[in-house]
mmCIF file of the C-alpha atoms, coordinates in Angstrom:
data_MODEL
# 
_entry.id   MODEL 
# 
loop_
_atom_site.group_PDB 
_atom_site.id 
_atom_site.type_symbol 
_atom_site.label_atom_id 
_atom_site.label_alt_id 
_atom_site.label_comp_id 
_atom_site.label_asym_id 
_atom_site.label_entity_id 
_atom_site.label_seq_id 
_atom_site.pdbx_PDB_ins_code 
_atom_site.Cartn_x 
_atom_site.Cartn_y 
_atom_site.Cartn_z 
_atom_site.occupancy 
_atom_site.B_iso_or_equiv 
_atom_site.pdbx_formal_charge 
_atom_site.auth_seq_id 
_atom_site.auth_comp_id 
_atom_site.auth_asym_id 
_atom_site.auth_atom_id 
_atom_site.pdbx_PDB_model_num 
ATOM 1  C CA . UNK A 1 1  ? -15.560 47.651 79.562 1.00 0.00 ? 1  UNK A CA 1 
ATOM 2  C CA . UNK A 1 2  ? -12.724 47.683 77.094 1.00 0.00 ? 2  UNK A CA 1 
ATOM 3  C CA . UNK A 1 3  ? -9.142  48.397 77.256 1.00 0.00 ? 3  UNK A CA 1 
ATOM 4  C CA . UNK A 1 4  ? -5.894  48.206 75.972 1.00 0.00 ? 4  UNK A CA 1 
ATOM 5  C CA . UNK A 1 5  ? -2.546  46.651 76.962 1.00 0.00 ? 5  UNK A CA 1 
ATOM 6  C CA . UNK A 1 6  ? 0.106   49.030 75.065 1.00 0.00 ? 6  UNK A CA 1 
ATOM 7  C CA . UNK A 1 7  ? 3.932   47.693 75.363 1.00 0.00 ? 7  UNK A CA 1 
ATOM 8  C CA . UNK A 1 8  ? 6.303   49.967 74.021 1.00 0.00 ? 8  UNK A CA 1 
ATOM 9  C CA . UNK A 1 9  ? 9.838   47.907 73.135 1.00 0.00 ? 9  UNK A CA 1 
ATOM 10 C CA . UNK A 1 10 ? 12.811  48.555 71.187 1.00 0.00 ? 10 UNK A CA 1 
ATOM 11 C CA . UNK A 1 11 ? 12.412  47.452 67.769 1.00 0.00 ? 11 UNK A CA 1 
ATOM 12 C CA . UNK A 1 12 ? 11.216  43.713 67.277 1.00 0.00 ? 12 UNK A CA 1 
ATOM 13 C CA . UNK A 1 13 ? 11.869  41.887 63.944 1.00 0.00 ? 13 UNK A CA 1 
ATOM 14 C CA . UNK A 1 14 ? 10.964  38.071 63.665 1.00 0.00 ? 14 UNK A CA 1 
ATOM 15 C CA . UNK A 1 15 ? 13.701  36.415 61.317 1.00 0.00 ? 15 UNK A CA 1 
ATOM 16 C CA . UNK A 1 16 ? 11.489  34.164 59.726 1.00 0.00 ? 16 UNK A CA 1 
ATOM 17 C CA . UNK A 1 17 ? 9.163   36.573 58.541 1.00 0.00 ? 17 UNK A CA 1 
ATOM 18 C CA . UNK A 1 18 ? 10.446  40.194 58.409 1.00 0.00 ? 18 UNK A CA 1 
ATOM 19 C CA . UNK A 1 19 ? 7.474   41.130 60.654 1.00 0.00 ? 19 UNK A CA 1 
ATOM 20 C CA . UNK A 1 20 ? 8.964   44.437 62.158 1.00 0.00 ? 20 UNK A CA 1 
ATOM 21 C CA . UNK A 1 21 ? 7.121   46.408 65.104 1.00 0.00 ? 21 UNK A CA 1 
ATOM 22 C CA . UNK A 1 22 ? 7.998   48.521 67.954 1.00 0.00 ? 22 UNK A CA 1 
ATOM 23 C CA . UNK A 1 23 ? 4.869   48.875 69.794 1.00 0.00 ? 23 UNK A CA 1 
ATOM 24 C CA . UNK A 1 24 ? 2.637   45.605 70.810 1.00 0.00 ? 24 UNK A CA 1 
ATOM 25 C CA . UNK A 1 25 ? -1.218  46.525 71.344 1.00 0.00 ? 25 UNK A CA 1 
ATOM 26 C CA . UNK A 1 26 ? -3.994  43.827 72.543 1.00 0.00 ? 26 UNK A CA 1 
ATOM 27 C CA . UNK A 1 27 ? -7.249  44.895 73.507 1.00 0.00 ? 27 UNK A CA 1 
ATOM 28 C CA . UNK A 1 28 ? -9.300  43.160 76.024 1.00 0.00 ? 28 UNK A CA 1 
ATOM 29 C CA . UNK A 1 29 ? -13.044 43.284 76.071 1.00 0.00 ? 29 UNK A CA 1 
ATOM 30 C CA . UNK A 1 30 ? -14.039 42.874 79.471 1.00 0.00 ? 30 UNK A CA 1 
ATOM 31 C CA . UNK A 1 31 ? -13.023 42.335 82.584 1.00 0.00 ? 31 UNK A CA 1 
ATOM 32 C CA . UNK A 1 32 ? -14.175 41.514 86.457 1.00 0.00 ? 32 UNK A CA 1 
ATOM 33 C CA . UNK A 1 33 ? -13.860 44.999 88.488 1.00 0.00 ? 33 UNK A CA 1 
ATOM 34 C CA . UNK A 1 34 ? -11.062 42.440 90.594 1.00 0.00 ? 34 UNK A CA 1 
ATOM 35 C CA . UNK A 1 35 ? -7.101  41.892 90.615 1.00 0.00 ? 35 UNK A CA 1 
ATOM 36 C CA . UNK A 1 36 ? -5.900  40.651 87.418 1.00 0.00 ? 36 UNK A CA 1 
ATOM 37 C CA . UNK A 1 37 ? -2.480  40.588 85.291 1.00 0.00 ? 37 UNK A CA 1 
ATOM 38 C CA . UNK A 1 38 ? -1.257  41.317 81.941 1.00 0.00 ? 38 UNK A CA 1 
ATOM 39 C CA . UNK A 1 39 ? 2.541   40.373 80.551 1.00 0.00 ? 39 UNK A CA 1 
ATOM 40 C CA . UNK A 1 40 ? 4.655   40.125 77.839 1.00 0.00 ? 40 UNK A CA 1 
ATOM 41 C CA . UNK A 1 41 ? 6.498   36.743 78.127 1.00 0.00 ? 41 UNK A CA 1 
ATOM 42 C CA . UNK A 1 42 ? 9.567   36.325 75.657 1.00 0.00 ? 42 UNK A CA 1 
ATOM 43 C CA . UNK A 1 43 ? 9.508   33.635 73.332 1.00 0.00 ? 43 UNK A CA 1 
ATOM 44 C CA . UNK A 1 44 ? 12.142  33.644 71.399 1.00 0.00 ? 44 UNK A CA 1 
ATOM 45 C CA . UNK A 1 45 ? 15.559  35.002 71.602 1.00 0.00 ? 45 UNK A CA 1 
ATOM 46 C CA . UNK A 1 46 ? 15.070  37.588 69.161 1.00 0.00 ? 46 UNK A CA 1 
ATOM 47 C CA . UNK A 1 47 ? 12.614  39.179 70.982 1.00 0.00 ? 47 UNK A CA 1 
ATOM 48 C CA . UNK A 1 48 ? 15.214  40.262 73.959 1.00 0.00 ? 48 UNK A CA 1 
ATOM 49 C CA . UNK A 1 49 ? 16.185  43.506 73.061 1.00 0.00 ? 49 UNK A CA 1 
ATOM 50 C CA . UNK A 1 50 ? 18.367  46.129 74.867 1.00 0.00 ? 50 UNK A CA 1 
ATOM 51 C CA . UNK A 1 51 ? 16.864  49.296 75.428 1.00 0.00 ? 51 UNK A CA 1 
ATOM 52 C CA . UNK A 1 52 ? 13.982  50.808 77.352 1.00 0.00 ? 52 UNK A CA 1 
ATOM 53 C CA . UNK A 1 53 ? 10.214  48.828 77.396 1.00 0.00 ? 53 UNK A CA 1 
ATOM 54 C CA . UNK A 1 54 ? 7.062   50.218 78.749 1.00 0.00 ? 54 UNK A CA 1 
ATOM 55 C CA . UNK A 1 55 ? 3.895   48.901 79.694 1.00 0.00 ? 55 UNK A CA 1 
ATOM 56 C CA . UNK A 1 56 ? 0.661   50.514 79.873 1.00 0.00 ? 56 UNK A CA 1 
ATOM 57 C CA . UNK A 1 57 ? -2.913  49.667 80.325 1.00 0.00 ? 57 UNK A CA 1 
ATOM 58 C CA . UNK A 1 58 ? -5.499  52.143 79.013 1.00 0.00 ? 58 UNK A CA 1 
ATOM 59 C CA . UNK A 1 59 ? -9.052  52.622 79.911 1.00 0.00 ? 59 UNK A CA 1 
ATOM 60 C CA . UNK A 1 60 ? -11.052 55.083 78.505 1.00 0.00 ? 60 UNK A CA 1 
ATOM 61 C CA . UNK A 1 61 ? -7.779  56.785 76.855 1.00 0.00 ? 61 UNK A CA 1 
ATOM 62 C CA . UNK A 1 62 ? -6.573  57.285 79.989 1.00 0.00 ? 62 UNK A CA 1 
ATOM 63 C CA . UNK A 1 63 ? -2.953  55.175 81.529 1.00 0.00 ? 63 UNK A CA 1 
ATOM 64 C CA . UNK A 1 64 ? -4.661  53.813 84.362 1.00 0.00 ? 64 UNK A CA 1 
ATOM 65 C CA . UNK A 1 65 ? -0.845  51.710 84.550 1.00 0.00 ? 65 UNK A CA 1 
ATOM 66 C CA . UNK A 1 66 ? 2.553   52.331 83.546 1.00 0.00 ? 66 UNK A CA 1 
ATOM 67 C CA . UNK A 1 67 ? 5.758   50.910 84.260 1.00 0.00 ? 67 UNK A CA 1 
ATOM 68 C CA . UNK A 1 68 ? 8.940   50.867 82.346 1.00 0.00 ? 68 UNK A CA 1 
ATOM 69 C CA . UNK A 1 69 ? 12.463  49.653 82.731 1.00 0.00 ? 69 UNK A CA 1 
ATOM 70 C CA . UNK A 1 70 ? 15.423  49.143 80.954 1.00 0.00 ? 70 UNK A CA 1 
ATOM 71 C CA . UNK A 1 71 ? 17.138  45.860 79.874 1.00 0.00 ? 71 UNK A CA 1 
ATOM 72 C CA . UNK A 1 72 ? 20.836  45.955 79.478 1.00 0.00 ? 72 UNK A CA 1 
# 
C-alpha cells in the first residue's frame, strides 16, 4: 500500500544551495496495518520558519491525517 507524507511549511530556502520549496512530499511504499509515526525534524536553523505548517498523510488521495499549527 502506498502513501504520501505531505508537509506544507512556509517557504524553505537552504543558503548553501538556493534550493527553495514550500511543500515537502515523501512517499512510503508499504507499511504494517499497525501504529507507526512520521515527522519532520529541523536540522538546521534555516529551516525554522514563522508561519503556519501542516502535515498530512494521504492514502488513496484521501487525508487519512492532518494536523497543523503555527510557529511564532
Amino acid at each position: 500500500m502506498t502513501f504520501r507524507c505531505i508537509v506544507t511549511h512556509p517557504r524553505l530556502t537552504n543558503p548553501e544551495t538556493g534550493f527553495s520549496s514550500s511543500r515537502t512530499i515523501e512517499t512510503k511504499n508499504n507499511y504494517l496495518n499497525e501504529n507507526n509515526f512520521d515527522y519532520f525534524h529541523f536540522e538546521y536553523h534555516w529551516e525554522i520558519q514563522q508561519g503556519m505548517w501542516t502535515f498530512q498523510i494521504i492514502e488513496n488521495d484521501v487525508i487519512k491525517l492532518e494536523k497543523r499549527f503555527e510557529i511564532i
